[in-house]
C-alpha positions as CSV (number, residue, x, y, z in Angstrom):
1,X,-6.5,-37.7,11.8
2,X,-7.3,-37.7,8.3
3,X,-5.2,-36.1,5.7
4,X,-5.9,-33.1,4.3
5,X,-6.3,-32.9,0.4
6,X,-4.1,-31.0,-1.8
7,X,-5.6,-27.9,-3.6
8,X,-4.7,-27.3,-7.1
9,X,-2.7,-29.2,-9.7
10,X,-0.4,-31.7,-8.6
11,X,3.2,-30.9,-9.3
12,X,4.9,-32.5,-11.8
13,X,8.3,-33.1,-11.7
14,X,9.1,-33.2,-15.4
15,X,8.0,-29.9,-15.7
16,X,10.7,-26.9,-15.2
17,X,9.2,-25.7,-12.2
18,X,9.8,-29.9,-10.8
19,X,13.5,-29.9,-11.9
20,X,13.9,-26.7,-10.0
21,X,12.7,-28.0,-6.9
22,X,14.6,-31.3,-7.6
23,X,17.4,-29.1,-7.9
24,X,16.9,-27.0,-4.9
25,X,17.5,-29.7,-2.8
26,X,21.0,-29.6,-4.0
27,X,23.8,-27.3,-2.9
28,X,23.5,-25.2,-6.1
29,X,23.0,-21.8,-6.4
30,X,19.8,-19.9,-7.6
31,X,22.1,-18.7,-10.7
32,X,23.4,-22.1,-11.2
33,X,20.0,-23.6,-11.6
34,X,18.4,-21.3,-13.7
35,X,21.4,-21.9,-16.4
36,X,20.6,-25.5,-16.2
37,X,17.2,-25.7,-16.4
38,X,16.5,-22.8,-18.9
39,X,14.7,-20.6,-16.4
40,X,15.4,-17.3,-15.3
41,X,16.3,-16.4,-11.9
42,X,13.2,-15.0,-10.9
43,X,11.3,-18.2,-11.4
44,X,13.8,-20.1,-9.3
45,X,12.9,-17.5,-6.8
46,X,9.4,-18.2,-7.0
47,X,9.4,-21.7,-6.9
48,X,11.5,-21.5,-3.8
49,X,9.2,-19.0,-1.8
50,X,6.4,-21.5,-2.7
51,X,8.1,-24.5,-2.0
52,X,9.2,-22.9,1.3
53,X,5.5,-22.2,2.1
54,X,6.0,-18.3,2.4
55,X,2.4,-16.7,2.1
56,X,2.0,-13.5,0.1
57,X,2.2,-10.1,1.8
58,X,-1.2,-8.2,2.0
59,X,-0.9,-4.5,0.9
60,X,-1.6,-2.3,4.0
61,X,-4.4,-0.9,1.9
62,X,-5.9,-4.1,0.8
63,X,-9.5,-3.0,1.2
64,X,-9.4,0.3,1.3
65,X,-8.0,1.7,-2.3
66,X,-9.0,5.0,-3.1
67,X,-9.1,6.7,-6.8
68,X,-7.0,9.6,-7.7
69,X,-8.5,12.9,-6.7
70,X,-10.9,11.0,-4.0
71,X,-10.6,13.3,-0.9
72,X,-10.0,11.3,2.2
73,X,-13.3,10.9,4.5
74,X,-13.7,12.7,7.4
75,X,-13.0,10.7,10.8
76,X,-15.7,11.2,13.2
77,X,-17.8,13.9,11.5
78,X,-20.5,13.9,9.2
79,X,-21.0,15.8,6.4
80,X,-22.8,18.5,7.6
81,X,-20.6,18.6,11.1
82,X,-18.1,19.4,8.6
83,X,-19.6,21.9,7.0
84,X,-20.6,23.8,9.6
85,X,-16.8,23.6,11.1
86,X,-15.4,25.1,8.1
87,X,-17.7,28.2,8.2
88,X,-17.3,28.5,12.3
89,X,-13.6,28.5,11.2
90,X,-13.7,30.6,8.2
91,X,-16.2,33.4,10.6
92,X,-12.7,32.8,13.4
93,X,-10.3,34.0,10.5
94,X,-13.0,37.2,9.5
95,X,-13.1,38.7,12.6
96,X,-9.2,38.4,12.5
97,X,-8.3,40.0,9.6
98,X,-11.1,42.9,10.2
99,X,-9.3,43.5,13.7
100,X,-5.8,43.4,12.2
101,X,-6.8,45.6,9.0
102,X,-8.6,48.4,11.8
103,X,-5.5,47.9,13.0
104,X,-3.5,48.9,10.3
105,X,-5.8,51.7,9.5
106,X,-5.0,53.4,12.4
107,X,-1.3,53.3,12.3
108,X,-1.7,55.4,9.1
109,X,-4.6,57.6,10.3
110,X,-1.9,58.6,13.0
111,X,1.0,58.7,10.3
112,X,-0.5,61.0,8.6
């Protein structure tokens, strides 16, 4: 089987990231590497993920970002299905309030 070919630049290990992973393979700790190589402990902690081969974590969302202020879209209804929801639902509500105010109206007719 042929071997597959490295993507990117090759890693050098004079550079600070090399010494790190030199130094990895040590018994050192993250802290005790970054003081003697001149990095800061985040780096080390990059350089390990990679070297460990951990992939980077997708956002749930990846895809599907919306602005600020963008209202959501409607699942399984078009535009003018929603539409005409809203005002069945909106006529629902009418008729409630007109029977609960003729309501009212006649517990004071008879109060007074």
């Amino acid at each position: 089987m042929a071997k597959k070919k490295g993507r990117g630049r090759p890693t050098n290990p004079n550079s600070k990231s090399g010494k790190i992973r030199a130094l990895l393979r040590s018994d050192l700790t993250v802290a005790q590497i970054a003081k003697k190589t001149g990095a800061t402990v985040a780096l080390v902690y990059n350089v390990k993920a990679k070297a460990s081969g951990a992939k980077k974590k997708k956002r749930a969302s990846a895809g599907k970002k919306r602005g600020p202020g963008r209202p959501r879209k409607a699942k399984g209804m078009d535009a003018l299905g929603g539409i005409l929801a809203a005002v069945q639902s909106a006529e629902k509500d009418r008729v409630r309030m007109r029977a609960a105010l003729e309501k009212i109206s006649a517990i004071i007719q008879n109060a007074i």
